[in-house]
N, C-alpha and C positions, 0 to 999 in steps of 0.2 A: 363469365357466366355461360351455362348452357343456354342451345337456343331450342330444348326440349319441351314439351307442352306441359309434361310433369316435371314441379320441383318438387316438392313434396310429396313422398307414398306413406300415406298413414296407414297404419294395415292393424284395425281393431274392429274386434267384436261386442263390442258394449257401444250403442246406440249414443246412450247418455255421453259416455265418453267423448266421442267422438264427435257430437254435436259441440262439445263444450269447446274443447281444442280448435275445432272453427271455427266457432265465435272468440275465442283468444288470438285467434290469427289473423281473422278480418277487421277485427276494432284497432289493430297493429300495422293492416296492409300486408300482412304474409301469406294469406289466402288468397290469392289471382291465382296460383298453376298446383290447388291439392287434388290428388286423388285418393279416396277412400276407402277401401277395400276391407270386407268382415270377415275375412277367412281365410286360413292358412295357403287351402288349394289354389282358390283367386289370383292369390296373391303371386306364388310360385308362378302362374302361368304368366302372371303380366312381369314380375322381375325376367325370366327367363325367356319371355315371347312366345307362349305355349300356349294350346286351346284357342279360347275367343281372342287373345292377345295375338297371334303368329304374324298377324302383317305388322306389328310394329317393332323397331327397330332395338336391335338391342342395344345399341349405341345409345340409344335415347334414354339414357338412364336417369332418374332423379339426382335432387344432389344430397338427400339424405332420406334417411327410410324411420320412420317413426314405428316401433315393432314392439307390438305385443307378444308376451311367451304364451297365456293360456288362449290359444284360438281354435276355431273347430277343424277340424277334418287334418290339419298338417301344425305340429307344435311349431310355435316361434321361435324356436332354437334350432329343430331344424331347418327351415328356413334361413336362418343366420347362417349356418355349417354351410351349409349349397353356396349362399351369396359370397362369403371367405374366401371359398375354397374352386368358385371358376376364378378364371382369369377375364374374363369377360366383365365381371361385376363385381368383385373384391376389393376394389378402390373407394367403392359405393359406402357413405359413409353409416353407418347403423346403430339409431339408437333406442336401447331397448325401453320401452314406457310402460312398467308392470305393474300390478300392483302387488306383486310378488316379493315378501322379504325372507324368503328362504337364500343360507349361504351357497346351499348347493346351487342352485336357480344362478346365485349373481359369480359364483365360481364358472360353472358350464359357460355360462355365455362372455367372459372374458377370454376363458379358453377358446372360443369359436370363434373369438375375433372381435366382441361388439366395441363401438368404439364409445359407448356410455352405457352405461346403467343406472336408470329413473323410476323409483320406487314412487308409484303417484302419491299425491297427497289425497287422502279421504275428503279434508275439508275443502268445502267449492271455492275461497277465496284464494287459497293456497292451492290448489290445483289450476284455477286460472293464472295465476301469476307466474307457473313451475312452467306451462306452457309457453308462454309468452317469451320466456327466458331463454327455454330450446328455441323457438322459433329464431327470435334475435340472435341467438350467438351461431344456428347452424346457416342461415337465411344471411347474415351481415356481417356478424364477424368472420366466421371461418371461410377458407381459403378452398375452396373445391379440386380435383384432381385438373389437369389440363394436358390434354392431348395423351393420355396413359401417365403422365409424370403427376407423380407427390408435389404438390408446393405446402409450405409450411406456412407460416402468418406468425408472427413475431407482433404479439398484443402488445400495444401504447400505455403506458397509465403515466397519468399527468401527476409530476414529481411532487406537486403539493396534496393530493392522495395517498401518497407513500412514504409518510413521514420518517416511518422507519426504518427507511434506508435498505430494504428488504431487497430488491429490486435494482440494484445498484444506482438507484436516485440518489440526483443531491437533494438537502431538504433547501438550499437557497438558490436553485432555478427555477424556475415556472417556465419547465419545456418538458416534451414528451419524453419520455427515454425508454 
């Protein structure tokens, strides 16, 4: 784990949103190191340590970016493209949270690199729980970049979950595989 002050850069411009995704992160414990940023340009200065950001380090990077596409002043795609395409922050893992279900929308930004694509849900129960979910899998399960290196995470599922042998479980263990 980093020992950065941001793990989480939420970078959205709907208030609502935004409040709500806190509160799905703090009722969880994943909210200790968010930062929240409404706007594209904000955002670019603090990914890349530019403007009010310049003293801080660019090494100090999150360990995933919660990215909206429709934000003011710098689209969240491009934003995406810049983050890809330094070497500096390309490792950084990006996932886009839109409410956008255009193909083209979820084409563009697979091309740019994102490492998911989250069509929010409209309804508030199903939008807290879609949150919750990112948080968990990017926050505990997944594996973070270390030292510039890729490490991968080889997900567990307990063999009496996976009855159908999908997974190359057996159905008569009860261990991890």
């Amino acid at each position: 784990m980093y020992e950065n002050e941001v793990e989480i850069l939420l970078v959205e411009d709907n208030q609502e949103d935004a409040e709500l995704t806190l509160r799905a992160f703090r009722k969880h414990n994943l909210a200790n190191k968010v930062k929240v940023i409404s706007d594209g340009e904000e955002a670019m200065d603090y990914i890349f340590t530019e403007g009010e950001y310049a003293d801080r380090e660019i090494s100090d990077r999150p360990r995933v970016i919660f990215l909206d596409l429709k934000l003011p002043k710098v689209s969240g795609n491009e934003i995406l493209k810049r983050i890809k395409s330094d070497e500096r922050t390309k490792q950084t893992p990006v996932v886009v949270l839109t409410s956008s279900k255009e193909d083209k929308d979820l084409s563009e930004c697979y091309e740019n690199g994102a490492n998911s694509y989250i069509v929010k849900p409209v309804d508030f129960d199903k939008f807290f729980k879609s949150v919750v979910q990112l948080g968990l899998y990017w926050m505990v399960l997944n594996e973070a970049p270390v030292d510039g290196k890729l490490i991968f995470v080889a997900l567990s599922m307990r063999a009496s979950s996976a009855r159908t042998g999908k997974y190359g479980c057996r159905e008569d263990k009860d261990t991890y595989c």
